[in-house]
N, C-alpha and C positions, 0 to 999 in steps of 0.2 A: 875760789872764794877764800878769803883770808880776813874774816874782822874776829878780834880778838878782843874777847870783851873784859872787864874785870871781874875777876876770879869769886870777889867777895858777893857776888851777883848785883842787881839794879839797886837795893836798898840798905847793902851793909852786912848781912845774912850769909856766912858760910853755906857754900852749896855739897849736899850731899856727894860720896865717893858709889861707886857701883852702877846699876840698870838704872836708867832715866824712871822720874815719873814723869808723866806725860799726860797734859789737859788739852784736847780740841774741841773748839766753842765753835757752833756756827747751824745749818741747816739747809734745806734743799741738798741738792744735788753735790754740791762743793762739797758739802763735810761729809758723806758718806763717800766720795771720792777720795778725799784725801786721806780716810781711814786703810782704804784698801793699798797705799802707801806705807802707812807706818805699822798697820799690821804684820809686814815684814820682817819687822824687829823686836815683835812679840815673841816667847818660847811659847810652842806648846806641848803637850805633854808628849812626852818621848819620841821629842822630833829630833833628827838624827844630825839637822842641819842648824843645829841650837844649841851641839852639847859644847861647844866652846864659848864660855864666859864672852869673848869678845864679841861675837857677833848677837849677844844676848841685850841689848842697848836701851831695848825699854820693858823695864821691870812693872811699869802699870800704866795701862792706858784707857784713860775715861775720856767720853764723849759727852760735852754737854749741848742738847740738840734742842731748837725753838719750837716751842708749839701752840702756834697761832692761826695753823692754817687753815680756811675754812669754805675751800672746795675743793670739788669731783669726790671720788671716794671717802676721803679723809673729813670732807665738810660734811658729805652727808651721814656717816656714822655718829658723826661729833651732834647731828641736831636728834639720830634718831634713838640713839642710847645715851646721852646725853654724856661725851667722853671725852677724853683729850684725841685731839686729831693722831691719826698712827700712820702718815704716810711715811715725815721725815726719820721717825724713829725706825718704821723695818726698812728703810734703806740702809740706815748706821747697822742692824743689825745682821742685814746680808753684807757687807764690807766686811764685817771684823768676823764670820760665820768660817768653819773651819772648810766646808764644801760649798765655797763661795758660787762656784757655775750651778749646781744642782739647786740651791736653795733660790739662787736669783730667779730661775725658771721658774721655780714655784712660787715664791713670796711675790716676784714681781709679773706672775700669769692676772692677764684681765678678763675677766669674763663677759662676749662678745653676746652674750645672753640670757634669759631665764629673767623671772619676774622676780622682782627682786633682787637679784646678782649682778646684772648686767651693768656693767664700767668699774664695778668693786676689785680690787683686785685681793689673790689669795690671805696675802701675807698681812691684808688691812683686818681681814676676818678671823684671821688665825689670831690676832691681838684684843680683837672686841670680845672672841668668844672669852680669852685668858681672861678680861677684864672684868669679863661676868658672872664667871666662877671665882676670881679671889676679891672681888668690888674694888680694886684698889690698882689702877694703871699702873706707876713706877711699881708696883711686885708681879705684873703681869710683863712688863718690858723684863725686871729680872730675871722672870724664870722662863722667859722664850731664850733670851741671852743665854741660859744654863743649859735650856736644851740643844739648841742649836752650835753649844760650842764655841760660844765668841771670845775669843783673843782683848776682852777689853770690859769696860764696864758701860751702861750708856743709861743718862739720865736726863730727863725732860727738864728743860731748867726750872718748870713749874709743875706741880701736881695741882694748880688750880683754873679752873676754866675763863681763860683770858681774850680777852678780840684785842687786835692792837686801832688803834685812831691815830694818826695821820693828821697835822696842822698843816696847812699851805701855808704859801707865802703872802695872799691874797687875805687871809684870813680864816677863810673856810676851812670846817673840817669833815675828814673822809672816815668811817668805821668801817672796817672790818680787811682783812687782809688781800681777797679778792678786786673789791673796789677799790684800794687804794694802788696794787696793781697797774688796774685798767685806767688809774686816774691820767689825766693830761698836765697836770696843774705839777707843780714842783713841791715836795718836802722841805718844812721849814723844821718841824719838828714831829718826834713819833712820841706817842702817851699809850700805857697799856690801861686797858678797862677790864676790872676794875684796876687803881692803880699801885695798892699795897700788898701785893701777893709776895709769896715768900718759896724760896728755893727748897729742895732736897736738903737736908743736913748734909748728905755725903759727896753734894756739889761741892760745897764751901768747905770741905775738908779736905777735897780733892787737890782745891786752888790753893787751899793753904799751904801744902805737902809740894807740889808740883816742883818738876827743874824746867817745865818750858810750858808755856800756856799756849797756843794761838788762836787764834780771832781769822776765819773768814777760811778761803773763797766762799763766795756766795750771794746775795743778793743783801743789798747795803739795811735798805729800810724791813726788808721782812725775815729775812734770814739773820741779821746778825747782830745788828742794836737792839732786836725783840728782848735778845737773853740779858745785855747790859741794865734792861728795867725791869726786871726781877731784884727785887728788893734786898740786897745785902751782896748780889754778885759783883757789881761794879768796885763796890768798895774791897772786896776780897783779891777780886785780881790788880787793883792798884798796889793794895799793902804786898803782894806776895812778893817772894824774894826771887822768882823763877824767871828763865831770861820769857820776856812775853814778844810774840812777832805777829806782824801784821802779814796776813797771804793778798796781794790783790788781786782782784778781777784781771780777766785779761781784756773785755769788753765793756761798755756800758751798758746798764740795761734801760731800753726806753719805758718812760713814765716813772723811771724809778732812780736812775742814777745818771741821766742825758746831762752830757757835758758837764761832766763832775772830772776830776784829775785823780790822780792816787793822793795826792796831798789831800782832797775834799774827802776823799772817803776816810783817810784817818781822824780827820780835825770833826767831823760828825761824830765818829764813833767817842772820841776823848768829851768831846760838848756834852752827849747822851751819857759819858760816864761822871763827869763830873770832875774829870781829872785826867793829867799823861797815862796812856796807857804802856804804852810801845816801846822798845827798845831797839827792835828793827825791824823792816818792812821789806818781802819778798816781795821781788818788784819785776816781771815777765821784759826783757828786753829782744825778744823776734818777734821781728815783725810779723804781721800777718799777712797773709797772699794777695794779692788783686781779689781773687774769686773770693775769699771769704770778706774779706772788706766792702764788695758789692753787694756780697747776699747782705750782711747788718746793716747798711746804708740803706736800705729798703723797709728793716723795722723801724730805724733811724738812729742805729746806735752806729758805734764808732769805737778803735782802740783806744785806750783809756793811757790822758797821756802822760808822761812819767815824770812830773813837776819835781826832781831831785834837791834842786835847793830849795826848795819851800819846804820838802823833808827834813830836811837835815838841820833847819830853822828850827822844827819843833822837837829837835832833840832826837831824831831818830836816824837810824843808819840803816840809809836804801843797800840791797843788797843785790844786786843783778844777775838774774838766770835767765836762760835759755829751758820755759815752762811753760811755752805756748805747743799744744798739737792741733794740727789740722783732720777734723775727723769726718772728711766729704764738706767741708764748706761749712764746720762748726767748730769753735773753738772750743777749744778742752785743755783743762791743767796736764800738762804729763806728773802725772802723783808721784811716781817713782822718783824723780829730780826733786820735787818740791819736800818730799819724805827725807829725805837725804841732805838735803840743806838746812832745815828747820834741827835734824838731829845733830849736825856737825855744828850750829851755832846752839845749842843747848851743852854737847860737849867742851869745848872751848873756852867758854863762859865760864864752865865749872871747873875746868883744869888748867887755865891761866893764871899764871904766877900773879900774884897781889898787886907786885908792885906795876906791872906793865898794864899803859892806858889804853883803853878802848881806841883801834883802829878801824880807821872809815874801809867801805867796799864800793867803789863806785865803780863798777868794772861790765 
């Protein structure tokens, strides 16, 4: 990988010397994945494989995670204590957790019975109980964070109880995250209800501070434009001066992102912000198997295809990895690669000489 971007970062703005700060934006499955990648490059306290300055690369990592979701566990907590959904949150919180296998067992154990219990999983109750003894979600995400040890900070991009809605292209509109899901119909555009909700203070302090932001893997309409309409994020991570990158899908998802390209998934995300977001877009170049190509042919998705020049039209620089795993016939980001690319184009950025212009990666 070789793009060397300007020094002075995207906006004009001297970038910090030392440990990265580090913002990962997104939800589901993706952003808790990708955490257990860059956690790597967290210190934690007197870990023995940390005490050299260099391998020390990111000095603060915040997670900023959607929260819209409003089934199985997570939906039904959210109707019956009237809360923010906590499925996306303890999966960010088991990634960045210092006994990442022990916790996962338990946060992510389901209970296969009991009236009342049965399909909740631990770690959704371990959050509702916090939330009921301090009333307040983001200080119950914080202090499960504190207990469990995490490598990182994680915040809901909202503390207020939002459904997202869904415009079609037909005209019609779909509420609520599960239905829109299961819809058939195509996304023209996502609106969150109510529509003027307002972020963390410590998000937008986050983004402002940051040396690399990134946006996604994850699911286009529910995972990742939810947090661009939280009222004052979008505008924050345009003005920042931090290198910002796009991670894409390596699939499409059917009813939600079918025959979309990586160009479509960026040029959504900049529409819903209002403006260029990206500087560069991790872009999966292995192919996938026959086998796993037939299993997603059957939901009706497909590998999502790699529109390069339409990229690089909009200002952005595709960067190509080998960041697809086969995992029995399902694709999966290899985090590891994807960790390590995102931080080597945050360093780079920041230690390129002034004068030398941003080179392309099409490799």
């Amino acid at each position: 990988m070789s793009p060397k971007p300007d020094a002075q970062g995207t906006r004009g703005t001297p970038l910090r010397s030392g440990p990265l700060r580090v913002v990962a934006i997104g939800g589901g499955t993706g952003l808790s994945t990708l955490l257990k990648g860059l956690k790597r490059y967290v210190p934690a306290p007197a870990d023995p494989l940390f005490s050299s300055p260099s391998k020390t690369l990111i000095g603060e990592l915040s997670a900023v995670v959607t929260v819209s979701d409003d089934g199985g566990s997570s939906g039904r907590l959210r109707k019956e204590f009237n809360m923010l959904p906590p499925g996306d949150i303890r999966n960010c919180i088991v990634a960045l957790s210092e006994d990442e296998a022990l916790l996962s067992k338990l946060f992510q154990h389901r209970f296969s019975k009991g009236s009342g219990l049965e399909g909740h999983s631990f770690g959704n109750l371990f959050l509702a109980a916090l939330t009921s003894i301090t009333s307040d979600f983001a200080e119950a995400v914080r202090q499960s964070a504190e207990i469990l040890l995490t490598r990182g900070h994680i915040f809901p991009a909202t503390t207020s109880n939002v459904e997202l809605e869904a415009i079609m292209e037909d005209g019609s509109r779909v509420r609520g995250e599960t239905r829109i899901t299961a819809s058939k119909g195509r996304i023209k555009e996502l609106v969150l209800v109510p529509p003027d909700v307002e972020p963390m203070p410590q998000t937008l302090a986050a983004i402002a501070s940051a040396d690399l932001i990134s946006i996604g893997p994850g699911s286009l309409f529910t995972s990742l434009i939810p947090n661009l309409l939280v009222h004052g994020i979008a505008q924050a991570i345009v003005e920042s001066p931090a290198t910002k990158v796009f991670i894409c899908n390596l699939m499409t998802q059917a009813n939600e992102s079918l025959s979309l390209t990586a160009a479509d998934h960026i040029r959504a995300l900049d529409q819903h912000a209002g403006g260029r977001i990206f500087d560069y877009a991790l872009i999966n170049r292995m192919p996938a198997s026959p086998e796993m190509k037939a299993k997603y042919a059957l939901e009706g998705a497909s590998q999502i295809v790699n529109d390069l020049d339409a990229i690089e039209a909009m200002g952005v620089i595709p960067v190509l990895g080998d960041y697809l795993l086969d995992d029995k016939g399902v694709a999966r980001h290899n985090y590891e690669r994807v960790a390590q690319d995102l931080l080597e184009l945050a360093v780079q950025s920041r230690d390129t000489e002034t004068s030398r212009p941003p080179a392309t990666s099409r490799h």
